[in-house]
C-alpha positions as CSV (number, residue, x, y, z in Angstrom):
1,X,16.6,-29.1,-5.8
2,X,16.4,-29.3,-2.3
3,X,16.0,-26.8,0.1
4,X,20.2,-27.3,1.2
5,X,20.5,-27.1,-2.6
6,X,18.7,-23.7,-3.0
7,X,20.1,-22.3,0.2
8,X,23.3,-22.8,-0.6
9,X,22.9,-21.4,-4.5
10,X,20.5,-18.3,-2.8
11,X,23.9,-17.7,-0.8
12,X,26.0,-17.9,-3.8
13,X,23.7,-15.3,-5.4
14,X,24.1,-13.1,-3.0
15,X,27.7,-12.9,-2.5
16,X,28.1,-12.7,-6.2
17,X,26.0,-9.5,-6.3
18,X,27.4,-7.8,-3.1
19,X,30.6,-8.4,-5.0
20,X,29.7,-6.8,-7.8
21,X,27.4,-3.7,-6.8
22,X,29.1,-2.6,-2.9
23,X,30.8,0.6,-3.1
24,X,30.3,1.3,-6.8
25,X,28.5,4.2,-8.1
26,X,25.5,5.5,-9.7
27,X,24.6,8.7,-11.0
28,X,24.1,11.5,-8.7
29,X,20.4,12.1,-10.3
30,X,17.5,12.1,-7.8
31,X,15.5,9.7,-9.6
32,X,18.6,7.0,-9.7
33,X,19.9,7.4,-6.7
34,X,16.1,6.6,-5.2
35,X,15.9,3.6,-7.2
36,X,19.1,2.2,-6.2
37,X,18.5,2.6,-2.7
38,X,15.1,0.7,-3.5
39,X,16.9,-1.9,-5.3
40,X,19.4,-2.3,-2.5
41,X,16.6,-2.6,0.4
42,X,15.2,-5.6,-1.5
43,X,18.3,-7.3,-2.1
44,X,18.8,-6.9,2.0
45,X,15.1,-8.5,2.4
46,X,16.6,-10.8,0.1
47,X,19.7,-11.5,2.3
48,X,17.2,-11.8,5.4
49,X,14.9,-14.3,4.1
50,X,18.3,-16.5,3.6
51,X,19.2,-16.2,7.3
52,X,15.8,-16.6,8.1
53,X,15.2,-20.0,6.3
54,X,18.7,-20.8,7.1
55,X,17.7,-20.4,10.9
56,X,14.9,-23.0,10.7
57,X,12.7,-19.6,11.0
58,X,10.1,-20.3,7.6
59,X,7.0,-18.3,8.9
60,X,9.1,-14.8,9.4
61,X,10.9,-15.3,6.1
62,X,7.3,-15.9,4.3
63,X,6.6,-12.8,5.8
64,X,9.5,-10.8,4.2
65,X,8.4,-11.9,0.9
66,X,5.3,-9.0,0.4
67,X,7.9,-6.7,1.3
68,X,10.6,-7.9,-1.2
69,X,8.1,-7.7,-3.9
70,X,6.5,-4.3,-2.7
71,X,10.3,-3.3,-2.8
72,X,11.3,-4.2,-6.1
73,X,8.1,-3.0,-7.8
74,X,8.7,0.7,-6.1
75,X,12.1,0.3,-7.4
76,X,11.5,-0.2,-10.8
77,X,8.4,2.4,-10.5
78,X,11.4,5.2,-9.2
79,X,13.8,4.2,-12.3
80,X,11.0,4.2,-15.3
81,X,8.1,5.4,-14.5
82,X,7.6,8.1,-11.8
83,X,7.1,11.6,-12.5
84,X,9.3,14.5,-10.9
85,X,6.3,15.4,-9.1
86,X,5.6,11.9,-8.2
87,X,9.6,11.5,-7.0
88,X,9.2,14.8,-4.6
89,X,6.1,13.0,-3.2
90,X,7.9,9.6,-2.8
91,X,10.3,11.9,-0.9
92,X,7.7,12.9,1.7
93,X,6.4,9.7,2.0
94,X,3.9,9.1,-0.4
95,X,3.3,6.5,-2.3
96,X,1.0,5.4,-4.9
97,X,-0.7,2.1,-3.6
98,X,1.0,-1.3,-5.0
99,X,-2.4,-1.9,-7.2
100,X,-1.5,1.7,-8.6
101,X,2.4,0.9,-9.4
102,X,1.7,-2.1,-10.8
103,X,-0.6,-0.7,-13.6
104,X,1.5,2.3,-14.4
105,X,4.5,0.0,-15.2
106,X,2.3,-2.4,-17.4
107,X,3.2,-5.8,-18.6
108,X,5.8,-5.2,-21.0
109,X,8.6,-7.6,-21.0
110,X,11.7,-5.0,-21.3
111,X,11.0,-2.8,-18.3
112,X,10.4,-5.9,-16.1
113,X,6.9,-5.4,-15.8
114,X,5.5,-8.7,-17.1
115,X,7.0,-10.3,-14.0
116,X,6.2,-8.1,-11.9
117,X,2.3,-8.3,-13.0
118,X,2.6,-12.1,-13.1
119,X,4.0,-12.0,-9.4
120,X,1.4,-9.5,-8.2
121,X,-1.7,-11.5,-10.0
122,X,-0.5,-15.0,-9.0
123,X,0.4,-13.8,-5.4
124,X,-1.7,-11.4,-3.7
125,X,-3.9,-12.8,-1.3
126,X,-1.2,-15.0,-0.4
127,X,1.2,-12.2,0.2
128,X,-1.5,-10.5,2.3
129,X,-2.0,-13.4,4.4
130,X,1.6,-14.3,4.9
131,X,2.7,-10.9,5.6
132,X,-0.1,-10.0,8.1
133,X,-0.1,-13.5,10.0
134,X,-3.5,-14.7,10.9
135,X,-4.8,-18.5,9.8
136,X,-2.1,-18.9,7.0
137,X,0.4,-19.1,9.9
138,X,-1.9,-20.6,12.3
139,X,-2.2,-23.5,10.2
140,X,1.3,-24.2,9.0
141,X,1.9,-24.4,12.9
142,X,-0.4,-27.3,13.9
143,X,0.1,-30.6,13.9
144,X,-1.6,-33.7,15.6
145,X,1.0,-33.9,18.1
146,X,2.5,-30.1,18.6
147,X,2.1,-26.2,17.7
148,X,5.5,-25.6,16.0
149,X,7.1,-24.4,12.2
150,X,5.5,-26.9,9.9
151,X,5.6,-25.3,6.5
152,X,5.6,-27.8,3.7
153,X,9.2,-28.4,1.9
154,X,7.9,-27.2,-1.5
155,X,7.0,-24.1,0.1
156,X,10.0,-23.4,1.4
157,X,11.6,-24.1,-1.7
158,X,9.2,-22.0,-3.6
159,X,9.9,-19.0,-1.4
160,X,13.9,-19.4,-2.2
161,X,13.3,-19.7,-5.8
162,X,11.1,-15.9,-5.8
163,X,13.8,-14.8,-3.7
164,X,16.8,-15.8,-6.3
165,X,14.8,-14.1,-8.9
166,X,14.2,-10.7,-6.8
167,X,18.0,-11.3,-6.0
168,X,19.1,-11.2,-9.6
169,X,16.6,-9.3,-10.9
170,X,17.6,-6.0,-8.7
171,X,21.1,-6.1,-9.5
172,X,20.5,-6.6,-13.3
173,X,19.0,-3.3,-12.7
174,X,21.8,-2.0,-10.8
175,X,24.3,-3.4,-12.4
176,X,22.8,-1.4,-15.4
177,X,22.4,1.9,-13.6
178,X,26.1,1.9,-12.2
179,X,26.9,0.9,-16.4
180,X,29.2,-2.3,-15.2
181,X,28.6,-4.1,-18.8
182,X,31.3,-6.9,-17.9
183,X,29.0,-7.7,-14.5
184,X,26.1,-7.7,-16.2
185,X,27.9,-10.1,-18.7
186,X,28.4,-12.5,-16.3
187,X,25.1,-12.3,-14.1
188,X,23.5,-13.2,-17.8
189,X,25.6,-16.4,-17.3
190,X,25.4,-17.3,-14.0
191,X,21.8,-17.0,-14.2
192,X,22.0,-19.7,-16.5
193,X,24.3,-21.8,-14.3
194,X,21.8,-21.1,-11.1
195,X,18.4,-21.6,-13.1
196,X,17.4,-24.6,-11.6
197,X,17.4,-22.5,-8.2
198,X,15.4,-19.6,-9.7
């Protein structure tokens, strides 16, 4: 797929899901409500890396990606695994550091921690040097000829893919908190219609 294909299927995705999960409801319990909101800020760093990309504008969208991971791992942290008195702390703004989160939700397949290890292990460093600039930037903007956006295709394409499964991923989990069982019925089958762009 190229990166028109995957633009165009990321802005399916997203439609889809904004269709589905705007103004419906979850439980008025501290810990979901948190967790939605969580899940909802990473769908719209989602959203933004498509306008971003779409906008010929690769380097700020590479940066959004730390922050859609760091997004959906606090998310999923808030719904499974934090304490009360961890959730009261959240509230003042404290959080555990992204190392931290990732261990207490462990690898298990169910509660969506064996991607979220994967994509923390496999990613890091890049994430780090994407997010806070510096020679990852500095060299995707040379060329012989001109200083300008010169990120590779597969990249690009790379970064859209991670993004569809953030996308789909979050409102799986919302989807499940606001207990829409026909949605999340056909998200299992689009996901297999769009997996080519996740």
């Amino acid at each position: 797929m190229d990166i028109a294909a995957l633009l165009k299927t990321a802005k399916e995705i997203a439609v889809w899901i904004q269709e589905h999960t705007s103004d419906s409801n979850v439980p008025n319990e501290r810990r979901m409500i948190m967790a939605a909101s969580s899940f909802q800020h990473a769908l719209d760093i989602a959203d933004g890396i498509i306008v971003l990309i779409d906008n010929n504008l690769p380097g700020v969208a590479f940066t959004l990606l730390r922050s859609l991971h760091e997004s959906y791992v606090q998310a999923v942290w808030l719904l499974n695994v934090a304490t009360e008195d961890q959730l009261t702390r959240y509230e003042n703004g404290i959080c555990p550091k992204l190392q931290t989160l990732v261990k207490q939700i462990g690898d298990e397949e169910e509660t969506g921690g064996a991607f979220i290890k994967g994509m923390t292990e496999k990613n890091i460093s890049d994430f780090h040097n994407l997010t806070h600039g510096g020679v990852e930037h500095l060299m995707r903007r040379q060329t012989e000829t001109s200083i300008e956006p010169n990120y590779r295709s597969e990249e690009i394409e790379a970064l859209l893919r991670a993004r569809n499964q953030y996308a789909t991923l979050s409102a799986f989990f919302l989807l499940t908190q606001m207990a829409k069982k026909d949605s999340i019925d056909e998200l299992n089958s689009r996901v297999q219609s769009w997996s080519d762009a996740l």
